[in-house]
N, C-alpha and C positions, 0 to 999 in steps of 0.2 A: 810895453806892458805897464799897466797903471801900477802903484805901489798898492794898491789894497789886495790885486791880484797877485801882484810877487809876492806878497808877504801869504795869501794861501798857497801858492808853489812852495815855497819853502816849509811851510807848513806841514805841506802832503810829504814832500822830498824828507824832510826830517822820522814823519814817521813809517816810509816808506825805509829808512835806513835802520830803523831800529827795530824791527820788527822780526825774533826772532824765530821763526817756525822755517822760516826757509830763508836761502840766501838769494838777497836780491844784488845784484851788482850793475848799478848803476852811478850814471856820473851828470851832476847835476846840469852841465849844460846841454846833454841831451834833454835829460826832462823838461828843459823848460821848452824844449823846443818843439815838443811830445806836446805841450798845454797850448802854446801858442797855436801848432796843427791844430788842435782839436778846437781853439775861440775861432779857428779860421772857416774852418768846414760849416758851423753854421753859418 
């Protein structure tokens, strides 16, 4: 992953955590793995 891309994964990831109305429980090396699927699939 390029760093301009990590650095919006952590980005989403951040506020993906703080975001309180529901609980998200997630753990950050899934997600990145979740982004990477999805640059793959195109």
């Amino acid at each position: 992953m390029t760093p301009k891309s990590e650095h919006l994964v952590d980005l989403i990831f951040k506020k993906l955590k703080t975001y309180k109305n529901k609980k998200i429980f997630l753990e950050k090396e899934s997600f990145n793995k979740f982004i990477l699927s999805l640059f793959k699939e195109n």
